[in-house]
C-alpha positions in Angstrom: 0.0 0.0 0.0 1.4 3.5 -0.9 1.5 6.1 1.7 2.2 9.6 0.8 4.8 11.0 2.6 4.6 14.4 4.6 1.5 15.1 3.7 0.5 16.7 7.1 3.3 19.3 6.0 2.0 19.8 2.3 -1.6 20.3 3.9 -0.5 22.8 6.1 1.7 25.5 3.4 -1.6 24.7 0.8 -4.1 25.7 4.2 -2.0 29.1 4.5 -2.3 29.9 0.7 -3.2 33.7 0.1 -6.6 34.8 -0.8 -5.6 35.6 -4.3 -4.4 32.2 -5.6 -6.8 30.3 -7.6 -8.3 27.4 -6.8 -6.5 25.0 -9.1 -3.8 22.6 -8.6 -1.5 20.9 -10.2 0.1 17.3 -9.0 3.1 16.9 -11.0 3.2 13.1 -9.9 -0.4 11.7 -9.2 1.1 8.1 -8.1 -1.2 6.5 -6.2 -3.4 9.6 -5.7 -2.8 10.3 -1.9 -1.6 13.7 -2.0 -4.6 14.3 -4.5 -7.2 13.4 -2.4 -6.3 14.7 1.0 -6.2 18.2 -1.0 -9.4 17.6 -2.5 -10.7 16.9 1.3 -9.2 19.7 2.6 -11.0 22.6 0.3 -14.2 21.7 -1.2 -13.4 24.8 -4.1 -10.9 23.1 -4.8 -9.9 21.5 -8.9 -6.8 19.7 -9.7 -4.8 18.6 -12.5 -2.9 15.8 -12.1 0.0 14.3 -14.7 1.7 11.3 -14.4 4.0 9.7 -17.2 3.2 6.1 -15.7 0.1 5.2 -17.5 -0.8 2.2 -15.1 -0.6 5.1 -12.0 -3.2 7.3 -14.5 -5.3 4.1 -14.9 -5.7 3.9 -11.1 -6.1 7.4 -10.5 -8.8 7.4 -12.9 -10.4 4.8 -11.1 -9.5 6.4 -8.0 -11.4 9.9 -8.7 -13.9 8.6 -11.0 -16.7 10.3 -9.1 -15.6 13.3 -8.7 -14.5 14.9 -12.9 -16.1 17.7 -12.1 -13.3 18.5 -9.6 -9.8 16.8 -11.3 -8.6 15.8 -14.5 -5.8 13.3 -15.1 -3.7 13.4 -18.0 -0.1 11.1 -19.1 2.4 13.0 -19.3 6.1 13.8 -17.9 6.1 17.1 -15.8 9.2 18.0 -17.6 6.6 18.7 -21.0 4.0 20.6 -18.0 3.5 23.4 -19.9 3.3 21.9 -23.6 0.6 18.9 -22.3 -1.2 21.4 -20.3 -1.4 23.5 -23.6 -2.5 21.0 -25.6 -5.3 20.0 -23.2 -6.2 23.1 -21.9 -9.5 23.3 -24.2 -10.7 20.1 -22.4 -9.0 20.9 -18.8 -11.0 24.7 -18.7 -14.3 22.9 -19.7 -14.0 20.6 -17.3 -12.6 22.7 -14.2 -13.7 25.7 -15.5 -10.3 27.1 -15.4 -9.1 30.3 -17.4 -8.0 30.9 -20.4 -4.6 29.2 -20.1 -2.3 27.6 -18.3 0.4 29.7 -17.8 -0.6 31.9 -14.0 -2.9 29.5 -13.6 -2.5 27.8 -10.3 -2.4 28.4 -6.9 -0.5 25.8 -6.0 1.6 23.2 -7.5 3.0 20.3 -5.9 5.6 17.6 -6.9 6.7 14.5 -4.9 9.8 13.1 -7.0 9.7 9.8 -5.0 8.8 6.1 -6.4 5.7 4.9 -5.6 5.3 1.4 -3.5 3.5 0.0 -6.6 6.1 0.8 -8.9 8.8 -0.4 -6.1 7.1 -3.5 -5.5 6.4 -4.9 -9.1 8.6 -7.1 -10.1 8.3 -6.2 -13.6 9.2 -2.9 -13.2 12.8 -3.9 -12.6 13.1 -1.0 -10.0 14.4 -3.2 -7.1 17.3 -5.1 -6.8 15.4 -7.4 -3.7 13.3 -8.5 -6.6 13.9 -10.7 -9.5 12.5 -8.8 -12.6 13.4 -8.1 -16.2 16.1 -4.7 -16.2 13.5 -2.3 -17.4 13.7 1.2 -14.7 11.5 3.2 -17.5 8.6 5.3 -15.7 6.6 5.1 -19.0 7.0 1.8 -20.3 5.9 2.8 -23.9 8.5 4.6 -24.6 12.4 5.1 -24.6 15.4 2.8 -23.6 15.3 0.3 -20.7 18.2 -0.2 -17.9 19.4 -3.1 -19.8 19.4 -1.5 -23.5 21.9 1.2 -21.6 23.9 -0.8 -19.5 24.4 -3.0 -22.6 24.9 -0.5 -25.2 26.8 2.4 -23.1 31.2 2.0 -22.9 32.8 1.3 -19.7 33.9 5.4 -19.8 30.4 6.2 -20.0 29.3 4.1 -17.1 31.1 5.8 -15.0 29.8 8.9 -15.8 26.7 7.5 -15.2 26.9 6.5 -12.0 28.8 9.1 -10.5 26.3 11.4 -11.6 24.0 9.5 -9.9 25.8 9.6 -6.9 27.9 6.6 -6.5 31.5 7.6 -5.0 35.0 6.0 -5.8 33.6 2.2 -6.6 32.1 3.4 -10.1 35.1 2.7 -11.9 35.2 -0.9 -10.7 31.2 -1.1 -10.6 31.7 0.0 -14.6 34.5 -2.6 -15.6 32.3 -5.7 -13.9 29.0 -4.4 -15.7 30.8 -4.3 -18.9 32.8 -7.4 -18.4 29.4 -9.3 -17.3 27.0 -8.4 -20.5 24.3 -8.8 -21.8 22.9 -7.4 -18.6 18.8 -8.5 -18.6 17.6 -8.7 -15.3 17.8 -7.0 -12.1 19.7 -10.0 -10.9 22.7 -9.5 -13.6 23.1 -6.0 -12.1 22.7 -6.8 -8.4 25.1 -9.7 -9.0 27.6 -7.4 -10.8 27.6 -4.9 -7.8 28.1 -7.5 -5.5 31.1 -8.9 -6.9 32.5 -5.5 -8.0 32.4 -3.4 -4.7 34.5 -4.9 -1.8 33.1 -5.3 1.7 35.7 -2.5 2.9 34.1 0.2 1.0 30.4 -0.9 1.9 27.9 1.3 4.2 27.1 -1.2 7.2 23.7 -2.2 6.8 23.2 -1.1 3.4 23.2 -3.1 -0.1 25.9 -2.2 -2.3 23.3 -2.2 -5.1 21.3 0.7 -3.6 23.0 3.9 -5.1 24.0 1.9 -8.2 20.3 0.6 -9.1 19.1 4.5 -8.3 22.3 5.9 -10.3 21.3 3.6 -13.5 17.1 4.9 -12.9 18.1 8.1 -12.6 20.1 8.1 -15.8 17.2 5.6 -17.6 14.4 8.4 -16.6 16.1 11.3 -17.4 15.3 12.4 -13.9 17.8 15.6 -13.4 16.8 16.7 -16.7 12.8 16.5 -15.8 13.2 18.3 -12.7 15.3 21.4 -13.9 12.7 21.2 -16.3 9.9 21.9 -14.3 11.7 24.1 -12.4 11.9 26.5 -15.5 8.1 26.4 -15.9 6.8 26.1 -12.7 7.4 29.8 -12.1 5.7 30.7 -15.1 2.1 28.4 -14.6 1.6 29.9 -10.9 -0.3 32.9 -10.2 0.4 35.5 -8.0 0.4 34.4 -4.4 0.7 30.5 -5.7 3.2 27.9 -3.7 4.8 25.6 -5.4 6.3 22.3 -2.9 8.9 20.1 -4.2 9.3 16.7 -2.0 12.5 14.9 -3.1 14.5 11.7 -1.9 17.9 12.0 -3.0 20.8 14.9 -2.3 21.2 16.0 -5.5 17.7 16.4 -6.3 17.4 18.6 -3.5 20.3 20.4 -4.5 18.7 20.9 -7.9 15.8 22.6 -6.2 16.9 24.4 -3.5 19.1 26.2 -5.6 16.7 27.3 -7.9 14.2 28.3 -5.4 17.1 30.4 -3.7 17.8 32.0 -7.0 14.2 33.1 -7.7 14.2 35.0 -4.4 17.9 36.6 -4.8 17.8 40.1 -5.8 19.4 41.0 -9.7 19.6 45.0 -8.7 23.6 45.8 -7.8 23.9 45.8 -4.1 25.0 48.6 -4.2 21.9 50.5 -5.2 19.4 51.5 -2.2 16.0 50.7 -3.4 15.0 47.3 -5.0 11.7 46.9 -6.5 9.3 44.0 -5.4 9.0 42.8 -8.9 12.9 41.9 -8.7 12.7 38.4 -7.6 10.0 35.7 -8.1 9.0 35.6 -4.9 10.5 33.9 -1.2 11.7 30.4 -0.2 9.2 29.6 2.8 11.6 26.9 4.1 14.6 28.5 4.9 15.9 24.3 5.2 13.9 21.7 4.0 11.0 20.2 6.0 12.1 16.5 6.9 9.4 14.3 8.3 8.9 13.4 11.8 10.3 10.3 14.1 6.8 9.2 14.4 6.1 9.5 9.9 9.4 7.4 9.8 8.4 4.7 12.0 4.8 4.0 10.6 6.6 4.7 6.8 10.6 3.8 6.6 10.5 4.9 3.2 10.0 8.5 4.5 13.1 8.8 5.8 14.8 10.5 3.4 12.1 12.9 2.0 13.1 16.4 2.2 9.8 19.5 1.7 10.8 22.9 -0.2 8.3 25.5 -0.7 8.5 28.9 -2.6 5.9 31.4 -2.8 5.8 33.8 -5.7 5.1 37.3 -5.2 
């Protein structure tokens, strides 16, 4: 069962929205529909557009919220193409929600949880897991584009390395790299979790913690694109809130944070010379609400372990 994580702490920067956002949302990252529908409980005026790129999480959110199209509409698509999918649907979206004109200052608040959902952890066939036996897949949207295997397969042993340091794995990459390349074809999760294993010695391994883990997220990350989704929603997020809108970013890994934070810290930081004495309002975006990210509570942690590592940003534009 999927649990949303720190939705408490979402609930509570929507609740202290400003008067003059609209009442239209937009979940970058339906999943399983969790953060959706405590919204929708929370403010009966309240419409929603939610976009997922998994098409089996849109076929249960459309289950999900069947009964209530008069208040959300779910579309496929990657929140890295928000603006050009909202565009292309708006004509159905405004009929629906009765929402504007466009999409662009649109919402009052926006919300996007970069975390996997348990379903797509826990199936097999996703290839997500290295605990479970499964075909090397790691694609979000499994219509389209290359799988973990067609990558790990195709890529050099140079590029491999790349790969997974920009993912985060430290000095063991280069060795990681040779074993991958020296054990293809790669095809299941088991090849890869059996390549790590052999490849990263016990010396340089976290107590407690499978040598597989930041290699199997490096290789997603890379598979999904996922830096280059987020920086891309982070260039159009700005531009579909309206005035006195919140956008909340919940991510699970260091360097997605970084990603945001530093964005969000840019679009409050003045571009007026210092040395000048007056700065007009319309000079930044807007403020970072959390001067450090939200992390969830002892208690979240305990009830949901896969919390842990969740960190909340939230920016409101002027």
């Amino acid at each position: 069962m999927h649990t949303a994580v720190l939705s408490e702490e979402v609930l509570s920067y929507f609740s202290e929205l400003s008067s003059r956002a609209p009442k239209l949302a937009l979940d970058c990252t339906l999943g399983g529909g969790g953060h959706a529908a405590r919204l929708l409980e929370l403010d009966p005026e309240l419409s929603i557009v939610g976009l997922d790129c998994d098409n089996e999480a849109v076929r249960r959110c459309l289950e999900r919220f069947g009964s209530e199209s008069e208040r959300i509409v779910v579309l496929q698509a990657n929140f890295g193409d928000a603006i050009s999918a909202l565009e292309a649907r708006w004509f159905e979206i405004s009929q629906q929600l009765q929402a504007g004109e466009g999409p662009l200052g649109a919402f009052g608040f926006i919300l996007a949880d970069l975390g996997y959902s348990s379903f797509q952890i826990e199936a097999a066939e996703r290839g997500l897991s290295f605990q479970l036996g499964g075909p090397l897949d790691m694609r979000l949207n499994q219509q389209t584009g290359e799988t973990a295997a067609d990558i790990l397969n195709r890529c050099s042993e140079r590029e491999i390395v790349r790969m997974l340091r920009r993912g985060g794995v430290g000095s063991e990459a280069s060795a990681v790299a040779k074993e991958i390349v020296r054990s293809r074809p790669l095809s299941t999760t088991s090849d890869l979790s059996a390549a790590c294993e052999r490849s990263v010695p016990k010396a340089r391994r976290t107590p407690g913690r499978n040598p597989a883990t930041t290699i199997f997220q490096a290789v997603r990350i890379e598979v999904n694109n996922e830096f280059g989704v987020i920086s891309a929603l982070l260039e159009s997020a700005p531009k579909l809130l309206a005035s006195g809108g919140r956008l909340a970013v919940i991510s699970f890994h260091s360097l997605e944070d970084r990603l945001v934070a530093r964005a969000m810290r840019g679009w409050q930081r003045s571009t007026t010379p210092s040395k000048l004495p007056i700065k007009a309002a319309e000079d930044t975006i807007g403020k970072l609400l959390t001067s450090s990210a939200v992390v969830p509570a002892e208690q979240e942690i305990s009830s949901n372990p896969r919390a842990r590592s969740a960190r909340l940003r939230v920016f409101e534009k002027h």
